[in-house]
Steps between C-alpha positions, in 0.01 A plus 500: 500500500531202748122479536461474127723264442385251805125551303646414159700181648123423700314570193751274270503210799120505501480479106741165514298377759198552310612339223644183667164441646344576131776238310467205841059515478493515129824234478229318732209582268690426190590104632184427625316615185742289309448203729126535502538511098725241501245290715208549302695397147659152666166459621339495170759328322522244758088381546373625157416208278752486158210609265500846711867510604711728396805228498287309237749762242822370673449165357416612132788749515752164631347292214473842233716767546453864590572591158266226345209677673562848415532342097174378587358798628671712196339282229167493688534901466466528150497120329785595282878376484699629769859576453732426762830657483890358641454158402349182716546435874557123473776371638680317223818314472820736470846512578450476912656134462792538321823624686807620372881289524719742675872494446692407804810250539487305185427846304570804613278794523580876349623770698285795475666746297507242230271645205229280388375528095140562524486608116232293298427523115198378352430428178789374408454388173390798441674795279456758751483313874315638807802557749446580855688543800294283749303206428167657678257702311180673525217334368270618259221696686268725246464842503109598469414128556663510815735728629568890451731678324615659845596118579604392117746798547651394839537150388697607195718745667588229808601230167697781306684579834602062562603488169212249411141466285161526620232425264180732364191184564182540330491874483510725218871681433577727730752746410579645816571122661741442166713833579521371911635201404813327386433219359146428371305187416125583307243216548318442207167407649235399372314843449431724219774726667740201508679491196607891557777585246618729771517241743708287274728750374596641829522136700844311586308195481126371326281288745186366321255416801303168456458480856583607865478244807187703614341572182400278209292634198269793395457784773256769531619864491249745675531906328417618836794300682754662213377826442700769442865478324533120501181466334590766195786292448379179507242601231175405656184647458383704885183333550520140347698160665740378347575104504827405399580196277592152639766484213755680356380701175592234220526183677279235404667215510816384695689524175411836437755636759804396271360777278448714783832476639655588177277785389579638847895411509537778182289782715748429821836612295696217674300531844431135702138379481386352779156296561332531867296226594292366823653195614227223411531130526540458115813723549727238243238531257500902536869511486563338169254732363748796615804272385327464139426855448869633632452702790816581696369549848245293700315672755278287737299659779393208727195445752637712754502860268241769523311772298301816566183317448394131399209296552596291886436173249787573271691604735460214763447213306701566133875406466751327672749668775827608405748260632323195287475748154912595564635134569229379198638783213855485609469112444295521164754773366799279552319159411432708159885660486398854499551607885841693356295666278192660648507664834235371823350817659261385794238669694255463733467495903930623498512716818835410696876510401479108558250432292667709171830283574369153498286601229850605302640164625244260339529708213377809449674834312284737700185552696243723440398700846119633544322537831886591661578839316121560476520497930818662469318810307307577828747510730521752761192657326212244641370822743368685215268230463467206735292390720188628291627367156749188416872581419442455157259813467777725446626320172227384313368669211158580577548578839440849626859512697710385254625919518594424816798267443801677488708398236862557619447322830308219308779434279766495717330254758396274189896530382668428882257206502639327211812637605506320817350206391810472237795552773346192699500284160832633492571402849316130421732450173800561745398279746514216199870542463434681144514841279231495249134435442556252237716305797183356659298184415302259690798365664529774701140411631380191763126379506352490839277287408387211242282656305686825463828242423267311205361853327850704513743170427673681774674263794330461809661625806439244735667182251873557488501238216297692271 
């Protein structure tokens, strides 16, 4: 026994050994390969002339962008109009210079187990007003035209379960989302399938869409991107395009939407009708268009919001961001006496607790969210996808793992999201030494610099005089 076990413990003893001389000459092998490598690419990129050098790219990237040259290699591909979804990369103005006034000595701050009213109604005009518990929504993301029912479903249920609305987007009427939900807002797009009488009997609220911050006019709808259920119910034919209008059915003129209004105010039994727009810089002149024809919400979706697909043009270079279209509405509604009137939803680039509170402060009733619960649908489920397909694979309608996304884990996640984002707005409206949403105004807000002092009328935090 002895002997056997002294030629196991040799045998094992010679294996390590064995394979400490294998791991030390190929650990040797391994570096100098690299550093050979290594040698020969410096050496290239350091004595090649630019017009064969590989860093000649670094320079048009610097001036360009990564993205910019994969647009240009996409339209190059086929020479037809790409689509681009989540919005624009350019860094506009936002709320990064503006900072909450704390109380402290001269006003005292809340203690924590001090409740905090949250509640918003909108619409309130309106017979029947849209009343939800928090001031954050979810944003109106299509089903077929963009996401799938797994992820209309999830969405719905995470709203129902917060006690606030999330809206249907360009879609056709989907039951199934209606039934998840709590409270419901149909878009009434501009789409064949748009003025569903489905959509408008079963919605809280009416949203006719003129615009989106990412989107402006007549889109192209491709059968074999919406085959399937959302294409029976849209009504299209299975092998033809379909390009939607620029306009809303009816509207010819700018006076035409009084009638519009009207005809649509005795369909909506008492419902709010609200008008979404992209935030342009003839916003005033937009505006008293919505005050003539008697809508009771405004929705604008600045420069900063996305979509499931526009043209990089419209989406980079249409539009204003969403601080300037806030401050300039809230101004033109009071300079025209109707801010008590009809309710400010904004949208558009809204990602952080912060940003939803200041946005409250210079005005706004609520704030439509997007790209955060559309993230929030993916969490903890990124494996069954990622790295060989983008996040976004496992929501979208056409995709081939939308099946994957489980629906109870998506909705929860989307709901403890908004959740969480709502208990540090709670926490913020503490901090201010007050109870209630309707509490906060620009006063509670410092500029920290002149330019963001001269758009918000807010005062700047380095002039104690202001």
């Amino acid at each position: 026994m002895l002997v056997v076990a002294f030629s196991a413990l040799g045998t094992l003893i010679a294996g390590v050994t064995l394979l400490g001389i294998l791991f030390f000459v190929g650990k040797r092998l391994f570096r100098t390969i690299v550093q050979r490598l290594f040698g020969l690419v410096m050496e290239r990129l350091l004595a090649d002339k630019y017009h064969e050098n590989l860093m000649e790219l670094w320079g048009a990237v610097r001036r360009t962008s990564v993205q910019n040259i994969l647009e240009i290699s996409l339209r190059a591909e086929e020479g037809k109009l790409i689509e681009r979804p989540l919005g624009s990369p350019k860094p506009l103005p936002h709320y990064d210079t503006l900072m909450f006034v704390p109380g402290q000595m001269a006003r005292l701050p809340k203690e924590g187990n001090i409740p905090i009213d949250m509640k918003v109604t909108l619409g309130r005009k309106a017979e029947k007003p849209l009343q939800i518990e928090i001031p954050l929504m979810i944003s109106g993301m299509g089903y077929g035209v963009g996401l799938s029912e797994e992820a209309k479903r999830a969405l719905a249920r995470a709203a129902q379960q917060l006690g606030t609305a999330t809206c249907s987007g360009e879609g056709p009427f989907l039951k199934e989302e209606r039934d998840e939900a709590g409270k419901f807002i149909w878009q009434i797009s501009r789409t064949s399938w748009g003025r569903s009488p489905q959509g408008i009997a079963a919605a809280d609220m009416l949203e006719v869409q003129m615009g989106q911050g990412a989107r402006m006019g007549p889109f192209t709808v491709e059968p074999k991107a919406v085959k399937g259920k959302a294409q029976k119910l849209m009504g299209i034919s299975p092998v033809e395009s379909v390009v939607t209008a620029a306009v809303i059915s009816g509207i010819n003129t700018p006076w035409d939407w009084i009638k519009y209004v009207a005809d649509l105010r005795a369909e909506a039994a008492g419902k709010p009708i609200a008008i979404k727009l992209m935030a342009t810089g003839g916003l005033e002149r937009d505006l008293a268009v919505c005050l003539e024809a008697d809508f009771d919400v405004i929705v604008l979706d600045g420069a900063q919001g996305g979509a499931s697909g526009a043209s990089p043009m419209i989406s980079d270079d249409l539009g204003i961001p969403s601080l300037l279209a806030l401050v300039r509405a809230e101004r033109f509604l009071h300079e025209q006496g109707a801010r008590q009137d009809v309710s400010l939803v904004v949208a558009g680039g809204y990602a952080t607790p912060g940003e939803c509170l200041k946005a409250i402060a210079l005005g706004a009733d609520a704030i439509y969210l997007g790209t955060v619960p559309l993230f929030a649908l993916v969490h903890k489920q990124i494996h069954k996808v990622f790295p060989w397909e983008p996040l976004t694979q496992l929501v979208y309608y056409n995709s081939p793992y939308r099946t994957r996304l489980d629906i109870n884990l998506a909705s929860k996640s989307v709901a403890n999201v908004l959740k969480s984002m709502t208990m540090e707005m709670e926490e913020g409206v503490r901090a201010l030494g007050k109870t209630a949403l309707s509490e906060l105004g620009p006063n509670d807000l410092v500029a920290l610099d002149e330019w963001t002092a001269k758009v918000t009328g807010v005062k700047r935090a380095y002039s104690w005089q202001d």
